[in-house]
C-alpha positions as CSV (number, residue, x, y, z in Angstrom):
1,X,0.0,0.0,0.0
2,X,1.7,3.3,-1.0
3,X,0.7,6.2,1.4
4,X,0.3,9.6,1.0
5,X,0.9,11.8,4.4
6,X,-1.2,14.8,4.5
7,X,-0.3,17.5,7.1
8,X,-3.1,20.0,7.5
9,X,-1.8,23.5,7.0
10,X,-2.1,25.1,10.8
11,X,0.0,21.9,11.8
12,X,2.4,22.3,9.0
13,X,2.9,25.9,10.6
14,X,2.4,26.1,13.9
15,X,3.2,22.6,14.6
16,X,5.2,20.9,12.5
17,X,6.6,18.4,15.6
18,X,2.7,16.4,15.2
19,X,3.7,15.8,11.1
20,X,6.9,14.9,11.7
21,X,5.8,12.2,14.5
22,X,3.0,10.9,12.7
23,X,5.4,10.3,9.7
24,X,7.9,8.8,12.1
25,X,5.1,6.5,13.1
26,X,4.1,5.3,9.9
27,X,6.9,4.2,8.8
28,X,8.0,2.6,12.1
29,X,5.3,0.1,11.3
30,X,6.3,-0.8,8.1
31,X,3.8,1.8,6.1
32,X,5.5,2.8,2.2
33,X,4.5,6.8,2.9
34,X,5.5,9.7,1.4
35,X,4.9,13.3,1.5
36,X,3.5,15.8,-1.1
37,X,5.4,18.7,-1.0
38,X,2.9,20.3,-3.1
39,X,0.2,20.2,-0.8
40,X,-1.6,23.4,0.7
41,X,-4.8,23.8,2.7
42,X,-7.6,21.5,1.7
43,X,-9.9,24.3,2.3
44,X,-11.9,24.0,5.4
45,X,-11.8,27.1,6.9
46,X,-13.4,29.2,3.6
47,X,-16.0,25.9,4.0
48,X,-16.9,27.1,7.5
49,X,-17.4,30.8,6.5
50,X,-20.4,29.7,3.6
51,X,-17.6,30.0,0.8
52,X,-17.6,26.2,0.1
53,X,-17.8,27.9,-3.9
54,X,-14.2,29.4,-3.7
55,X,-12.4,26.1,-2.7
56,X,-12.4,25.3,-6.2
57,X,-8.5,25.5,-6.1
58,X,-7.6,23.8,-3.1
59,X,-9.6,21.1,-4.7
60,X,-8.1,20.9,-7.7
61,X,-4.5,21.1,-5.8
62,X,-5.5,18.0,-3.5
63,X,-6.2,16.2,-6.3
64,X,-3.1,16.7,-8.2
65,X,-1.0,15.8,-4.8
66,X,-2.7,12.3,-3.9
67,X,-4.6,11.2,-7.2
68,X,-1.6,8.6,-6.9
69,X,-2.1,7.3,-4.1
70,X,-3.8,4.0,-2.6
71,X,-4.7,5.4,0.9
72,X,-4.0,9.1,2.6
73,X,-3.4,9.3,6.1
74,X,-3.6,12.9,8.3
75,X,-3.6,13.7,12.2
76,X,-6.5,15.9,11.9
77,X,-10.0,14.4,12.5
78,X,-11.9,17.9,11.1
79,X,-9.5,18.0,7.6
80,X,-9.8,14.4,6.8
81,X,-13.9,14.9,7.5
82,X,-13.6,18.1,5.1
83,X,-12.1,16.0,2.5
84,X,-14.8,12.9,3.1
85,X,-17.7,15.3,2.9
86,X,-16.9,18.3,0.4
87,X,-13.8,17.3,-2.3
88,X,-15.2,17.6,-5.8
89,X,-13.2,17.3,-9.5
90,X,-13.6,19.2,-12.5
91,X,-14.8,16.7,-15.2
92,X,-15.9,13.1,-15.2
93,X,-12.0,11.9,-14.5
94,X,-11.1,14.1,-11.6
95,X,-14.7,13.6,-10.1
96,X,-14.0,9.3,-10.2
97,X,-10.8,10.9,-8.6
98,X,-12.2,13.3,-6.1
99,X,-14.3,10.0,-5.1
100,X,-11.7,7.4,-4.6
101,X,-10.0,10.1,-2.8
102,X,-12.5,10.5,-0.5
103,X,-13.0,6.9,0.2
104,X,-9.8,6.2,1.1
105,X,-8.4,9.1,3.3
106,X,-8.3,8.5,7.1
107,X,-7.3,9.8,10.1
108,X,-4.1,8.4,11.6
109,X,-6.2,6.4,14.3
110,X,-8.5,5.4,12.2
111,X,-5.6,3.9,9.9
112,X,-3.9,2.5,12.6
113,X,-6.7,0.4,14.3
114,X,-9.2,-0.1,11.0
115,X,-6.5,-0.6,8.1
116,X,-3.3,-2.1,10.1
117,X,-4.5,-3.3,12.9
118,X,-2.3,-2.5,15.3
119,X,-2.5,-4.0,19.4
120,X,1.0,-4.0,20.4
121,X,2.7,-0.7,20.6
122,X,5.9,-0.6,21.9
123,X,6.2,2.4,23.6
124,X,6.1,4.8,27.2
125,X,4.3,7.3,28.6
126,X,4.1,7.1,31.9
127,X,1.9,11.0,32.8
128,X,-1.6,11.2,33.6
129,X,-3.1,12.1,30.5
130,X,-6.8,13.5,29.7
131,X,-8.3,12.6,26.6
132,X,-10.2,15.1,24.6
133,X,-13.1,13.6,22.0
134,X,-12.8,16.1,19.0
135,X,-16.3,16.4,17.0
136,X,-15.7,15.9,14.3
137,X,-13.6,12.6,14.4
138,X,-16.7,11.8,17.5
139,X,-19.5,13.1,15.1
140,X,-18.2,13.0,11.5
141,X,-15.8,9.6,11.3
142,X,-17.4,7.8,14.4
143,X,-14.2,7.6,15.8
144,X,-15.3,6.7,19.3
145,X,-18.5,6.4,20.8
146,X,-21.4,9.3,22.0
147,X,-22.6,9.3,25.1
148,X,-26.2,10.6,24.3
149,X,-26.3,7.2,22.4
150,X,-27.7,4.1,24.1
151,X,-25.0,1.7,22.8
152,X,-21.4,-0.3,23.7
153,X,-19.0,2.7,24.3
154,X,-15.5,2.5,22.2
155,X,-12.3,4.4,21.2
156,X,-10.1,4.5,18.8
157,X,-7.7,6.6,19.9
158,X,-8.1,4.9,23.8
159,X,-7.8,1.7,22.4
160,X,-3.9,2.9,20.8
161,X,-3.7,4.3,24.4
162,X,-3.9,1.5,26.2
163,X,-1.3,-0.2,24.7
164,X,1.1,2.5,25.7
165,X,3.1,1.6,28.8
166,X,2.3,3.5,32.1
167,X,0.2,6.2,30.7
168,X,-2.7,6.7,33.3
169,X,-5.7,7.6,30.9
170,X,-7.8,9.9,33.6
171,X,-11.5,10.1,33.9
172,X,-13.6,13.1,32.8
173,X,-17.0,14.5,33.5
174,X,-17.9,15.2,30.5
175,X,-15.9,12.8,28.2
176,X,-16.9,14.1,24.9
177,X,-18.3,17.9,25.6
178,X,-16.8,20.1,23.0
179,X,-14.1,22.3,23.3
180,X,-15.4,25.1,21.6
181,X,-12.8,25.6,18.9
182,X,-15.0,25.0,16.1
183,X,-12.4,26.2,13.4
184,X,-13.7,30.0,12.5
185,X,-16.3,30.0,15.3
186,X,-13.9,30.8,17.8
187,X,-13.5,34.0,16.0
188,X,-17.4,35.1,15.2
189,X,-18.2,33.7,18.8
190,X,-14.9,34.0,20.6
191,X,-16.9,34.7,24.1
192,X,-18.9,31.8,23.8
193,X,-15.8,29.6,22.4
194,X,-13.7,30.8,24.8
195,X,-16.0,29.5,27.7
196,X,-16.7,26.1,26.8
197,X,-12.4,25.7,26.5
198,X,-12.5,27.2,30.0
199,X,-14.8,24.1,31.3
200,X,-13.0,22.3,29.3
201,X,-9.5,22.7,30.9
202,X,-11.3,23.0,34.3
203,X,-12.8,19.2,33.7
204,X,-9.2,17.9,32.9
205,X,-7.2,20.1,35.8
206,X,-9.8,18.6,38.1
207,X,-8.6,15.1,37.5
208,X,-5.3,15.5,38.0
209,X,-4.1,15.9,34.4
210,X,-0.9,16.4,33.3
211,X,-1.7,16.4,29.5
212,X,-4.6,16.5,27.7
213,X,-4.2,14.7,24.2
214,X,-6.4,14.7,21.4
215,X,-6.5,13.3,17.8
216,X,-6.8,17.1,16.4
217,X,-4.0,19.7,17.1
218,X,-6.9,22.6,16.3
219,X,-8.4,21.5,19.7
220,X,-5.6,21.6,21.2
221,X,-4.4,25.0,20.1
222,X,-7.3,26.3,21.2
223,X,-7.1,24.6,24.9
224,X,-3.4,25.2,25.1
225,X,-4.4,28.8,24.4
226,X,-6.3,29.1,27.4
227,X,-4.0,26.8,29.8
228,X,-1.5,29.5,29.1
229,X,-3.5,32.3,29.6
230,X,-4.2,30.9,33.7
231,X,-0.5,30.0,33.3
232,X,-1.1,26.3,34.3
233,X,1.5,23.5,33.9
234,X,-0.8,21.1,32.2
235,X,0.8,20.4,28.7
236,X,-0.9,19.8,25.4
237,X,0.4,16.9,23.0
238,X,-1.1,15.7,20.2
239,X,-1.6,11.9,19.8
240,X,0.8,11.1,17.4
241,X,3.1,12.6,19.5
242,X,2.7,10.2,22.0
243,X,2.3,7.1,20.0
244,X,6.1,7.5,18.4
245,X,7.2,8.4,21.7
């Protein structure tokens, strides 16, 4: 299977340690990826803000980076979503693209425990870590399970957990309450978003934490945002991070 990496743009920028890990991670367990150098944004924020019509481009680009490709792998629940729900072609040929595209991206947890399988990570992490649920890999690619459903609870990302040596996964209140990040609606609603994050942190603080993890860095920009705002010594990382560590 030859693997494309893609590395969501605010990653690429602001936190270009997550790529690099979940790269490092791949290929520790054998994967054949590579990575696109042509790649860019695949257009999720000017999707968020009603101008779904002007990611023509972006489209078009994704396309031409991983057409050639047999699977695409990202650490970002809410970009590999985007791509799932909204990537179109120009034309009959880059449509069939656009579609095989779509049905064979997945996020890196998804990959790991759907695609290779994977139950025996060799690796430590001994920190009390809180687990934040991002929505859209919850929601959007059913990732783990929803509490306001009346059915057998799972993870994903808890199940890859668990296999890491002495990390102490911490229970939470509200296991799977939004952050409230929300890509641009922590800019039209920043009072609002920057609440929920508050209760957020406070849930994780409360049980002891000493990082919160997540499958989607934007989450955790967001809470690391506000844990450095009250100055606490809780640390962000993203999951990746922690699986090649």
């Amino acid at each position: 299977m030859k693997v494309g990496l893609f590395v969501p743009c605010y990653i690429d920028i602001l936190y270009p340690k997550v790529g690099i890990a979940t790269y490092s991670l791949l290929k520790k367990l054998g994967v054949d990826v590579s990575y696109p150098t042509g790649q860019t944004c695949c257009g999720q924020p000017m999707a968020n803000s009603g101008y779904q019509h002007l990611t023509c481009d972006t489209d078009r680009n994704f396309i031409q980076q991983f057409k050639d490709y047999d699977a695409i792998v990202a650490p970002s629940g809410s970009c590999v979503l985007h791509i799932k729900e909204h990537l179109k072609g120009e034309g009959k040929e880059n449509e069939d693209t656009a579609i095989r595209i779509r049905e064979n991206i997945y996020e890196l947890t998804e990959f790991l425990t759907d695609i290779l399988k994977v139950e025996n990570l060799e690796v430590s992490f001994p920190h009390k870590v809180g687990f934040h649920q991002s929505c859209h890999g919850q929601r959007g690619l059913k990732l783990s399970g929803m509490s306001e459903l009346t059915a057998p609870y799972f993870s994903k990302p808890e199940q890859l957990l668990n296999q890491v040596k002495g990390i102490e996964l911490i229970e939470l209140d509200k296991q799977d309450e939004c952050c409230g990040f929300g890509g641009t609606f922590c800019v039209a609603e920043e009072a609002v978003s920057s609440k929920m994050g508050k209760d957020r942190v406070e849930d994780h603080i409360k049980h002891g934490a000493e990082y919160i993890a997540a499958c989607d860095m934007s989450c955790l920009m967001h809470l690391e945002g506000i844990l450095k705002r009250e100055k606490s010594t809780v640390k962000v990382m993203h999951i990746a991070e922690i699986l090649n560590n």
